[in-house]
Backbone as CSV, one residue per row, in Angstrom:
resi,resn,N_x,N_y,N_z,CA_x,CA_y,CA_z,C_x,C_y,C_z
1,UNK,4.228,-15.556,4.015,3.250,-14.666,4.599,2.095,-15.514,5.130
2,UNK,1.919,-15.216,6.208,0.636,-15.914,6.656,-0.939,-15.904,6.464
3,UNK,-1.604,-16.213,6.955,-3.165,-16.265,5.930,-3.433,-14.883,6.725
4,UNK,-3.230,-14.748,8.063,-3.839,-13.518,8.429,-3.090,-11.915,7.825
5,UNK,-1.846,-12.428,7.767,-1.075,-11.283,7.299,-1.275,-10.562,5.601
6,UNK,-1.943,-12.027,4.936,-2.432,-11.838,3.342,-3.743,-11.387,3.746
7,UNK,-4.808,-10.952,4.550,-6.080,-11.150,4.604,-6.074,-9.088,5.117
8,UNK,-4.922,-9.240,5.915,-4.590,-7.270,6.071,-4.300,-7.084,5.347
9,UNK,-3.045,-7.320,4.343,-2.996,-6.686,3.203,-3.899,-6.253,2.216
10,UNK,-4.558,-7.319,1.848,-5.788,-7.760,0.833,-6.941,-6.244,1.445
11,UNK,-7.143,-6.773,2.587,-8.020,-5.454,3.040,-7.607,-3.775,2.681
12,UNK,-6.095,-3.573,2.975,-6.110,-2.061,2.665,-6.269,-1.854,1.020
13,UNK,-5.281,-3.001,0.340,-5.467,-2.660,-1.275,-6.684,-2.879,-1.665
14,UNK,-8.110,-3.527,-1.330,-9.620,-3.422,-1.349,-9.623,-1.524,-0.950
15,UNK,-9.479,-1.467,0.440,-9.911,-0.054,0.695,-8.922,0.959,-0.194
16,UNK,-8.212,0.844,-0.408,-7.001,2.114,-0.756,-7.160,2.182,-2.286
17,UNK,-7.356,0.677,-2.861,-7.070,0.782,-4.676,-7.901,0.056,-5.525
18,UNK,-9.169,-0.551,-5.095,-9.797,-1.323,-5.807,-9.744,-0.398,-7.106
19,UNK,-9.946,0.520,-7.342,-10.111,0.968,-8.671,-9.032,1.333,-9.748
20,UNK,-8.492,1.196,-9.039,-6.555,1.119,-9.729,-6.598,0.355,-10.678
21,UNK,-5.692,0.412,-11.497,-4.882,-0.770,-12.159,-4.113,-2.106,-11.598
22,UNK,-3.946,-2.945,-11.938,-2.808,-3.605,-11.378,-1.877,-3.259,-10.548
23,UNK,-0.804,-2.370,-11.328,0.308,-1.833,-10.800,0.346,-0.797,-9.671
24,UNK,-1.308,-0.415,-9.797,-1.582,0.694,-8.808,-1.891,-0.018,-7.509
25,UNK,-2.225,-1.078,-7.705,-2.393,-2.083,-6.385,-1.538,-2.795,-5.761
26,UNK,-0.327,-2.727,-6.768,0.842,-3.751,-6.137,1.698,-2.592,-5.395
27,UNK,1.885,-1.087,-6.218,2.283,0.016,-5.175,1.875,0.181,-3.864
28,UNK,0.453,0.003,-3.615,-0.160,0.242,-2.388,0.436,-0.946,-1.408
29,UNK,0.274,-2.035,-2.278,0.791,-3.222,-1.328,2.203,-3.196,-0.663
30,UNK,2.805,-3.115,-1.661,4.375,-2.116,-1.551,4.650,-1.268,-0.285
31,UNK,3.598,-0.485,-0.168,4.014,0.950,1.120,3.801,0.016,2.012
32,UNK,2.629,-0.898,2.302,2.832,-1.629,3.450,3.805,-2.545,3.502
33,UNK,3.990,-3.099,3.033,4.950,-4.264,3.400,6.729,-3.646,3.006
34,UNK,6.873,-2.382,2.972,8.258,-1.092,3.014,7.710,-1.030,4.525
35,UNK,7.041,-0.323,5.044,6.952,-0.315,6.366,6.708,-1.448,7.606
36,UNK,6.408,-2.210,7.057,6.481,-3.480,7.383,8.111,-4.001,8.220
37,UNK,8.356,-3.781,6.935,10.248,-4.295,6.916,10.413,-2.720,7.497
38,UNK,10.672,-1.769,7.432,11.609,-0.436,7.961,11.249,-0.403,9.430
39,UNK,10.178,-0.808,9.853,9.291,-0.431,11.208,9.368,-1.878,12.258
40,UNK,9.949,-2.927,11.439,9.806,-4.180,12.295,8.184,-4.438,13.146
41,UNK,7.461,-3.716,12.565,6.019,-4.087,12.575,5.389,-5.199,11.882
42,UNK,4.583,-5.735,12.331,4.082,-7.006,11.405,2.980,-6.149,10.302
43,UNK,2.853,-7.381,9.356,1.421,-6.629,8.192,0.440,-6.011,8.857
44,UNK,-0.234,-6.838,9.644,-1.114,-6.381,10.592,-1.277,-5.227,10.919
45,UNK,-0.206,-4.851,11.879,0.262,-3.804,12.988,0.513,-2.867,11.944
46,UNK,0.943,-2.961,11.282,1.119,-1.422,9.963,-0.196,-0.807,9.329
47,UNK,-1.287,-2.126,8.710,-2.098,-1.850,8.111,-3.199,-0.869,9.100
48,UNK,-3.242,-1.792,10.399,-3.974,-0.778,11.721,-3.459,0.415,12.144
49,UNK,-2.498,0.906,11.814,-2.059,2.493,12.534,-3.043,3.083,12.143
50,UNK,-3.186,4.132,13.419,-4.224,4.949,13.424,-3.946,6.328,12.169
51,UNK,-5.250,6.498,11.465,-4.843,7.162,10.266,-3.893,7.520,9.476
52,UNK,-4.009,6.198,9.117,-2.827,6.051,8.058,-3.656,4.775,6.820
53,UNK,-4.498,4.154,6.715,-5.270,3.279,5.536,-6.245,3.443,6.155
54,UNK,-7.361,3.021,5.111,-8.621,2.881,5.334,-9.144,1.081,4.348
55,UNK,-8.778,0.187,5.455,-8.671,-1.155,5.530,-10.598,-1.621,5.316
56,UNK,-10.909,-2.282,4.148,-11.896,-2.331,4.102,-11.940,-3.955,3.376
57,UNK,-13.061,-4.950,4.025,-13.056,-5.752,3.965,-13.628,-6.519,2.688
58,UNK,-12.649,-6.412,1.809,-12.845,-7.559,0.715,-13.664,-8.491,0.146
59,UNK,-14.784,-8.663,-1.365,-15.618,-9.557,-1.579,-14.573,-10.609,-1.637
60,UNK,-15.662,-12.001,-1.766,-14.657,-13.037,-1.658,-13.971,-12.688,-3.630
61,UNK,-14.680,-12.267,-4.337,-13.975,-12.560,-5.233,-13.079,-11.846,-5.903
62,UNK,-12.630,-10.917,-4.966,-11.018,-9.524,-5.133,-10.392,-10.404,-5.256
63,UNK,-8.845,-9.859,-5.757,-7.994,-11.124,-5.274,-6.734,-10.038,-6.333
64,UNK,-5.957,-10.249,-6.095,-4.722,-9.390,-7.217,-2.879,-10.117,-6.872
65,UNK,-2.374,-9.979,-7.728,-1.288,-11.199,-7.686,-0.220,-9.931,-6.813
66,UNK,0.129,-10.521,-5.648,1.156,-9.981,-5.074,2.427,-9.820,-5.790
67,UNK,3.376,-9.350,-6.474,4.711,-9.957,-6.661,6.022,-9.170,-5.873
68,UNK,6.535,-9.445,-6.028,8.230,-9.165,-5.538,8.684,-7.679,-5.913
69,UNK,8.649,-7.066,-7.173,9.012,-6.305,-7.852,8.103,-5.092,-7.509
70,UNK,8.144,-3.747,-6.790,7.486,-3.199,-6.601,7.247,-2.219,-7.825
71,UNK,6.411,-1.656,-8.455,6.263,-0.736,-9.797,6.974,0.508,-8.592
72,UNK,7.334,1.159,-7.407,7.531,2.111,-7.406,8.898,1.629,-6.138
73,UNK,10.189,1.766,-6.230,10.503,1.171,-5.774,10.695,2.220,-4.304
74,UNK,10.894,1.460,-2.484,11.199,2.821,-1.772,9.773,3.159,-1.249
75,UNK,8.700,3.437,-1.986,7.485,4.071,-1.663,7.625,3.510,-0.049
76,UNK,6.587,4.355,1.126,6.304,4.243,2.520,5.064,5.148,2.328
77,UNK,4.833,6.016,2.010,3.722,6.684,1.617,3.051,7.121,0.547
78,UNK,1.224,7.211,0.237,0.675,7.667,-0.718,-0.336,8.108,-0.680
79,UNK,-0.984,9.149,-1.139,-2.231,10.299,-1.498,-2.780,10.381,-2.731
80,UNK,-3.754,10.699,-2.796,-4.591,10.581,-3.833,-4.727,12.505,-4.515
81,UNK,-3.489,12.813,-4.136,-2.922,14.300,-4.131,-1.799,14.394,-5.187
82,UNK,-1.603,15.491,-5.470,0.078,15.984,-6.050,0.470,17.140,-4.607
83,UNK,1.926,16.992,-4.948,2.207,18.015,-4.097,3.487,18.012,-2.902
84,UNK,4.009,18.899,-2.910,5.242,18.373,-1.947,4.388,17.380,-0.428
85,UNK,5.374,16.979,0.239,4.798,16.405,1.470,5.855,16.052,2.151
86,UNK,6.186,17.173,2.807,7.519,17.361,3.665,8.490,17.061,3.557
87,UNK,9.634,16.450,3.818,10.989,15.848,4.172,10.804,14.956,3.002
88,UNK,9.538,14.188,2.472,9.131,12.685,1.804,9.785,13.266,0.253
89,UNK,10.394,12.346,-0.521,10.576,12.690,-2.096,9.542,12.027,-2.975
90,UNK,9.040,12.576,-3.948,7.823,12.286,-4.996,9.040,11.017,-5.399
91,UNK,8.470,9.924,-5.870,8.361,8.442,-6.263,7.878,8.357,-7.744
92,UNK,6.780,9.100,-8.438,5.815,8.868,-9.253,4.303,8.516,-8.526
93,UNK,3.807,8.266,-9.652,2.017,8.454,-9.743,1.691,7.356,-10.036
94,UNK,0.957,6.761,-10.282,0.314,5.348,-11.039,-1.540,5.288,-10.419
95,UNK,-1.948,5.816,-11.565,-3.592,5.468,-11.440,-3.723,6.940,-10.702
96,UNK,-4.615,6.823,-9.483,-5.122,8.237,-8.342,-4.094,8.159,-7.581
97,UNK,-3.153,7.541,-7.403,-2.071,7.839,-6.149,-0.870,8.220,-6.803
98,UNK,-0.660,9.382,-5.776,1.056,9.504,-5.577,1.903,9.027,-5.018
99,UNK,2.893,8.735,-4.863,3.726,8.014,-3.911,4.858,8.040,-3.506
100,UNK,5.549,8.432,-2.182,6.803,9.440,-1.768,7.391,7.977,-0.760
101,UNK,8.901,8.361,-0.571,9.569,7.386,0.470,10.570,8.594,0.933
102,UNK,11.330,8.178,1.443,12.622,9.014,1.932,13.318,9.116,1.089
Protein backbone atom coordinates (compact mmCIF):
# COMPACT_ATOMS: atom_id res chain seq x y z
CA UNK A 1 0.00 0.00 0.00
CA UNK A 2 1.32 3.22 -0.71
CA UNK A 3 1.97 6.23 1.66
CA UNK A 4 -0.85 8.10 -0.04
CA UNK A 5 -3.21 5.21 -0.14
CA UNK A 6 -2.37 4.55 3.94
CA UNK A 7 -2.87 8.39 4.56
CA UNK A 8 -6.91 7.90 2.86
CA UNK A 9 -7.46 5.18 4.70
CA UNK A 10 -6.08 6.51 8.01
CA UNK A 11 -8.34 9.60 7.26
CA UNK A 12 -11.83 7.87 6.96
CA UNK A 13 -11.09 5.44 10.10
CA UNK A 14 -10.04 9.06 12.02
CA UNK A 15 -13.48 10.39 10.60
CA UNK A 16 -15.77 7.22 10.70
CA UNK A 17 -14.24 5.41 14.10
CA UNK A 18 -11.91 7.22 16.21
CA UNK A 19 -14.03 6.26 19.05
CA UNK A 20 -14.37 2.63 18.36
CA UNK A 21 -12.49 -0.05 19.60
CA UNK A 22 -9.84 -1.63 17.74
CA UNK A 23 -11.85 -4.06 15.93
CA UNK A 24 -14.33 -1.36 15.22
CA UNK A 25 -11.63 0.37 13.25
CA UNK A 26 -10.20 -2.44 11.41
CA UNK A 27 -14.09 -3.12 10.18
CA UNK A 28 -14.29 0.34 8.86
CA UNK A 29 -10.95 -0.14 7.22
CA UNK A 30 -12.29 -3.37 5.85
CA UNK A 31 -15.45 -1.70 3.88
CA UNK A 32 -12.91 0.33 2.18
CA UNK A 33 -10.42 -1.67 1.05
CA UNK A 34 -13.79 -4.65 0.10
CA UNK A 35 -14.64 -1.91 -2.20
CA UNK A 36 -11.50 -1.14 -3.12
CA UNK A 37 -10.92 -4.72 -4.50
CA UNK A 38 -14.91 -5.30 -5.77
CA UNK A 39 -14.92 -1.74 -7.57
CA UNK A 40 -11.27 -1.83 -9.05
CA UNK A 41 -11.11 1.65 -7.54
CA UNK A 42 -8.02 2.71 -5.83
CA UNK A 43 -8.06 3.59 -1.74
CA UNK A 44 -8.25 6.96 -2.67
CA UNK A 45 -11.02 6.95 -5.24
CA UNK A 46 -13.31 4.88 -2.78
CA UNK A 47 -12.58 6.85 0.31
CA UNK A 48 -13.69 10.23 -1.94
CA UNK A 49 -17.12 9.03 -3.30
CA UNK A 50 -19.46 11.46 -2.91
CA UNK A 51 -21.47 10.62 0.34
CA UNK A 52 -20.40 7.77 1.28
CA UNK A 53 -17.35 8.66 4.43
CA UNK A 54 -16.71 11.51 6.12
CA UNK A 55 -12.70 11.50 5.67
CA UNK A 56 -11.24 13.64 8.33
CA UNK A 57 -7.74 14.47 8.74
CA UNK A 58 -5.80 12.71 11.38
CA UNK A 59 -3.51 14.02 14.54
CA UNK A 60 -0.10 13.00 13.91
CA UNK A 61 -0.45 10.76 16.79
CA UNK A 62 -3.68 8.30 15.56
CA UNK A 63 -2.29 5.50 14.18
CA UNK A 64 -4.15 1.77 14.51
CA UNK A 65 -2.55 -1.55 13.21
CA UNK A 66 -4.06 -2.46 9.87
CA UNK A 67 -4.25 -6.34 9.64
CA UNK A 68 -5.33 -8.90 7.08
CA UNK A 69 -8.12 -10.56 8.98
CA UNK A 70 -11.18 -8.51 8.80
CA UNK A 71 -13.39 -8.82 12.38
CA UNK A 72 -16.43 -8.72 9.89
CA UNK A 73 -15.78 -10.63 7.01
CA UNK A 74 -17.66 -9.33 3.27
CA UNK A 75 -18.66 -5.94 4.98
CA UNK A 76 -18.95 -2.95 1.84
CA UNK A 77 -21.16 -0.99 4.00
CA UNK A 78 -21.82 0.66 7.55
CA UNK A 79 -24.21 2.97 9.77
CA UNK A 80 -24.22 3.99 12.94
CA UNK A 81 -28.02 2.51 12.71
CA UNK A 82 -29.81 -0.97 13.15
CA UNK A 83 -32.08 -1.87 10.60
CA UNK A 84 -32.74 -3.55 7.32
CA UNK A 85 -30.92 -1.64 4.36
CA UNK A 86 -32.16 -2.99 1.24
CA UNK A 87 -30.91 -5.89 -0.92
CA UNK A 88 -27.52 -5.46 1.79
CA UNK A 89 -27.44 -8.55 4.58
CA UNK A 90 -26.71 -7.48 8.38
CA UNK A 91 -22.85 -8.69 8.97
CA UNK A 92 -22.96 -7.80 12.82
CA UNK A 93 -22.26 -4.69 14.97
CA UNK A 94 -18.99 -3.90 16.67
CA UNK A 95 -18.83 -0.62 18.83
CA UNK A 96 -21.63 2.27 17.00
CA UNK A 97 -21.55 0.58 13.63
CA UNK A 98 -23.45 -1.86 11.80
CA UNK A 99 -22.22 -3.51 8.99
CA UNK A 100 -23.96 -5.18 5.78
CA UNK A 101 -22.21 -6.67 2.38
CA UNK A 102 -24.11 -8.63 -0.20
Amino acid sequence: MSKLAALCLLSVVYGEARGEPEEGKQAVASVVLNRSRDSGKTICEVTKEKGQFRPSRPPKNFSFALRLNSPIEGATYFRNYPGKWGRLRFLGKIGGHYFYGK
